[in-house]
N, C-alpha and C positions, 0 to 999 in steps of 0.2 A: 596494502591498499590504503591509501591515504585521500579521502572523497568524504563530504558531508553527507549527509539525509536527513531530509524531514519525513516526518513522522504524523499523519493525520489524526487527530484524536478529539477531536470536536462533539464526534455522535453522541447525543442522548442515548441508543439503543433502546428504543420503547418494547421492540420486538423480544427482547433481553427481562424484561419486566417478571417478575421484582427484584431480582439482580440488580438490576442497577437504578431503584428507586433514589442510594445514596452515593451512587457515583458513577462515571463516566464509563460507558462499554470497555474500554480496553483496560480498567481496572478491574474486571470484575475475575476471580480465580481459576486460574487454571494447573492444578495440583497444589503445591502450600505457597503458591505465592503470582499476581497478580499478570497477568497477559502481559500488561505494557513490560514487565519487567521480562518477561522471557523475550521481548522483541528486541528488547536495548543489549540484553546478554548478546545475540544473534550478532548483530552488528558491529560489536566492540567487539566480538570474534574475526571480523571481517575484517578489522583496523580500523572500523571508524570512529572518531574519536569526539566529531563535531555535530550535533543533533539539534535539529527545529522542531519544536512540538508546535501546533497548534491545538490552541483549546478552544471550549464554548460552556458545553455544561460541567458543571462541578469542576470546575477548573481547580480548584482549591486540594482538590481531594491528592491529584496528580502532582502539584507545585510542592504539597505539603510531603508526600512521598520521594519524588525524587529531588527536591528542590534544585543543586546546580549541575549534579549528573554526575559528583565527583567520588562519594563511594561507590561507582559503576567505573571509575574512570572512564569518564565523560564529560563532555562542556555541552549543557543541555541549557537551550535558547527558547524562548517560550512567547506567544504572541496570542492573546485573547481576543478570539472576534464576541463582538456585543449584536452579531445577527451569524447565520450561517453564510459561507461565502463559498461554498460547495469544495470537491475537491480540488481542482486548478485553484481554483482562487486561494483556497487557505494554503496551498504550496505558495504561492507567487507571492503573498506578504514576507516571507524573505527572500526574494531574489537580487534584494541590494546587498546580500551580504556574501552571496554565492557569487564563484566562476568557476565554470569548467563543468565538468560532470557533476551529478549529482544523484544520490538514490532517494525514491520518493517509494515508501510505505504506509498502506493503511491498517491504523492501530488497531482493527479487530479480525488479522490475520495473524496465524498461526502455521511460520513455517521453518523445515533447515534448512532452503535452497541455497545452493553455492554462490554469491555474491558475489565472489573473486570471477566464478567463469562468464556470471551475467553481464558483467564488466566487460572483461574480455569480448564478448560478442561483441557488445554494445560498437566498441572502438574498432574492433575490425571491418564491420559493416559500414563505420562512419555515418553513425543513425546519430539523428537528432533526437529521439526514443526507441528505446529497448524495450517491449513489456515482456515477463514472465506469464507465464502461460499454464492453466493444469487441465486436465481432464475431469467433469463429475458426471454422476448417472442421469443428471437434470437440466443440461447447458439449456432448455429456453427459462429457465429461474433467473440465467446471470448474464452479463456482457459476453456475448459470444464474440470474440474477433475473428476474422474470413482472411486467410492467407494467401498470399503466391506460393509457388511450389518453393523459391528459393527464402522463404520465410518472409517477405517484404506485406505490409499487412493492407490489405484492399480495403476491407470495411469494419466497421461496427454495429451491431445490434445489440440494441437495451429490450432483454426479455425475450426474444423474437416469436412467433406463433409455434407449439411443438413440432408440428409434421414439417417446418422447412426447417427442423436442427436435429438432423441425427446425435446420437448419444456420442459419439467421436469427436464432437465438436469441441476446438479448443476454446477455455473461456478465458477473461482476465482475471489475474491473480491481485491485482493491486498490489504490483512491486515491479518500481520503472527504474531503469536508467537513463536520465535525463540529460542534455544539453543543459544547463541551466539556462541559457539563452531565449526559450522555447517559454518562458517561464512573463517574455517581454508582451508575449502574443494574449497574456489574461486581461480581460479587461478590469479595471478597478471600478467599474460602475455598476456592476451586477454580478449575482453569482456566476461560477465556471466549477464545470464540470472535466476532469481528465477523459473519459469515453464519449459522453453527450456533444462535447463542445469544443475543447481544444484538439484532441485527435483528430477529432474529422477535418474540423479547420488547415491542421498540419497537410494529411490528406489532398485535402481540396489545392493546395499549393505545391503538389507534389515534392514534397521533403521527406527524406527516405526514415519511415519511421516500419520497424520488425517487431516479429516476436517470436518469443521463444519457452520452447516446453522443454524442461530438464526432467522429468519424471520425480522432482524432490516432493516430500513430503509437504502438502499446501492444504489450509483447512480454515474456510472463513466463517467465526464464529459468531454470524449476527440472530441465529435464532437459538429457544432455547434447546429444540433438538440436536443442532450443532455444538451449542456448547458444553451441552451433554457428551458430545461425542469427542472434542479436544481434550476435553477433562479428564479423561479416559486414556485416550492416548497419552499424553502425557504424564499417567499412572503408572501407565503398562511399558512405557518406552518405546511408544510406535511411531515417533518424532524424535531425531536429535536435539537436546537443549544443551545449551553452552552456560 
């Protein structure tokens, strides 16, 4: 597979606190060595070879770490925003450099999902977005997405009230496969969000955007009882890392 990704890594993580008093959520450790690097391993397993970071806070911390991506063998691209510009937005500051597909991951997820096959859907559905999909015991905490039967995705809900989200409910993983195209639709004059704002938008113009649950290992590490619990996995080997 030969496809770029950017790589979302902006978050302060307050919720992370004091972990990441001196650097960026997706730097903060998971077994002997830091999240973002188990996420670039992932990907350069996949064949990717081209990666967009965005930064915000402690940008410094991540530059001075991996600087050009090339002990990862990687070409790792970097673009500072001086406000937050949500996630659509901090994807779309490189869309001049992108065509075709593209994989869009957010830096404080923790997974081995198969990339090759999320692909693969992506392109045979001829989706302008793929999202991956997991199961947790708490889907009104996260982005629930509402399906068709033949996987084509109806809606979105940020949070929803418990009694209208049974526990089955699939949520977002934060890991798309993108049209890069789709990337033309963010506005440059205010944040943008991927669930809040561009999806629906897509949505609302009927553009065939799916999603999909592979059963792969997915664990997002934005509090400290999650991060507890990656940390762990990743001790124990209850996640593939590359």
């Amino acid at each position: 597979m030969s496809i770029p990704a950017i790589v979302l890594a902006a978050g302060e993580g307050t919720r992370l606190r004091p972990l990441t008093l001196d650097r960026p959520k997706p730097m903060v450790a998971l077994g002997d060595r830091p999240a973002l690097e188990w996420l670039l391993r992932w990907l350069r397993h996949y064949g990717v070879r081209d990666v967009f970071i965005n930064l915000h806070y402690r940008p410094e911390v991540i530059r001075r770490y991996f600087g050009d991506g090339s002990a990862l063998g990687l070409r790792i691209s970097y673009n500072e925003e001086q406000e937050i510009l949500g996630t659509a937005g901090g994807a779309a500051q490189f869309r001049d450099r992108l065509q075709g597909d593209v994989l869009v991951c957010y830096g404080d997820v923790l997974s081995d999902l198969d990339l090759d096959a999320l692909l693969t859907r992506h392109r045979e559905r001829r989706a302008v977005a793929t999202l991956a999909l997991y199961r947790v015991p708490d889907p009104w905490t996260r982005g629930v997405v509402d399906l068709a039967p033949d996987g084509r995705v109806l809606g979105f809900r940020e949070k929803p009230p418990r009694d209208a989200c049974p526990p089955s409910t699939p949520v977002n993983a934060g890991i798309y496969a993108l049209d890069s195209q789709v990337l033309d639709a963010v506005p440059t004059d205010r944040p943008s969000d991927f669930g809040r704002d561009l999806f629906p938008a897509l949505l609302a113009a009927g553009a065939p955007v799916y999603g999909w649950e592979s059963g792969a290992y997915v664990l997002d590490f934005g509090t400290l009882e999650q991060h507890r619990q990656a940390d762990a996995d990743v001790r124990a080997g209850r996640v593939r890392l590359f």
